[in-house]
N, C-alpha and C positions, 0 to 999 in steps of 0.2 A: 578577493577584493583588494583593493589598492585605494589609500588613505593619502590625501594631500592636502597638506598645510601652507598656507603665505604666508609672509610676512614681509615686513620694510614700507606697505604706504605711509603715508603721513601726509601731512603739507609742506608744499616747496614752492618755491617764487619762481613766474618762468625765467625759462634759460640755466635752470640751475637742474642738480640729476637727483637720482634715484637707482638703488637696485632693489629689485625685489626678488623674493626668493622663494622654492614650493619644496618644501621634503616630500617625498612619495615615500610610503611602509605598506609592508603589505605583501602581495605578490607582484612584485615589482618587475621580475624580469619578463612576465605577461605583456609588457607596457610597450610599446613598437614607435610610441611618438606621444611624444610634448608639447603642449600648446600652452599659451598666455593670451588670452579674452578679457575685453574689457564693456564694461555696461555703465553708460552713461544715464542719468534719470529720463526718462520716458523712450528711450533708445531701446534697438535690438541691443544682441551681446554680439560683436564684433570680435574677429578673429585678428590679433596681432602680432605675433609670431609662435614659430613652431619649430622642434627639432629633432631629426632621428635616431636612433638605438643605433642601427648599422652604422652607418655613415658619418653620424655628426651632420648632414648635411641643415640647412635651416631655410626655412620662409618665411617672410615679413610680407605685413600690409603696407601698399603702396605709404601710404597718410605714418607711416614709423621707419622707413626704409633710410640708412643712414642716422638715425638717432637713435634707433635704441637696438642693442645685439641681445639674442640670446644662446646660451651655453649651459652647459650641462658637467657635471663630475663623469668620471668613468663608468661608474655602474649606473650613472642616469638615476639616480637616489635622489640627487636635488641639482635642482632646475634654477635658472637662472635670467632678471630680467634686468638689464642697463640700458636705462633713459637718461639719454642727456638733453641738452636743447629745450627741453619740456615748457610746452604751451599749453595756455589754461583749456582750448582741445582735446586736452590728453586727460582732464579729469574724470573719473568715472569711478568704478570699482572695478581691479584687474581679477581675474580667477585664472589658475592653471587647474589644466585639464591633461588628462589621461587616455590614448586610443589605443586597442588590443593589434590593430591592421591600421597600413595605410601612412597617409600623412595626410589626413584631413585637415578641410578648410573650416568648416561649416561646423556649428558646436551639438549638432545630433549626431554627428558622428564622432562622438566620446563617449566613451563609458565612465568615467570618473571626472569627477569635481573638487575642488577646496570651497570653503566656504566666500572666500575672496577676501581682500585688504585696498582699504579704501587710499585713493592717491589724489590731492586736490591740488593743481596749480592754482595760483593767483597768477592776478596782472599786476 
């Protein structure tokens, strides 16, 4: 099993940033790719970026591409999310998520979750 934790939402005014951050514990080296999902009220949960174990390589959704990076420590232990530019858009509840294979887009193909941490822009 592999346990993850966020932290960093809060409220920010747009145009201003945020990092958010996910510890993974656990069996962590099971883990092949990192994701950050976000779920806005009546909304699916939407995939906004992602990064891999081998590579470091990353994905972003079009609608964050250029505003917000993400990155990882060496052992992929904790996960990392930098928003900047942030429009009230971007409010939701973010979750990092966990995949054994892959670099999934789609959040059925995770096996692990955080509970999530809430990020509200104003206008």
């Amino acid at each position: 099993q592999v346990q993850l934790v966020e932290s960093g939402g809060r409220l920010v005014q747009a145009g201003g940033s945020l990092r958010l951050s996910c510890v993974a514990s656990g069996r962590t080296l099971a883990v092949a790719f990192m994701g950050w999902f976000r779920q806005a009220p009546g909304k699916e949960r939407e995939f906004v970026a992602g990064i891999r174990r081998s590579d470091y390589s990353t994905n972003y959704a079009d609608s964050v591409k250029g505003r917000f990076t993400i990155s990882r420590d060496k052992s992929m232990n904790t996960v990392y999310l930098q928003m900047n530019s942030l429009k009230p858009e971007d409010t939701a509840v973010y979750f990092c998520a966990a995949a054994r294979w892959g670099s999934p887009l789609v959040a059925s193909e995770y096996q692990y979750w955080g509970q999530g941490t809430q990020v509200t822009v104003s206008s």
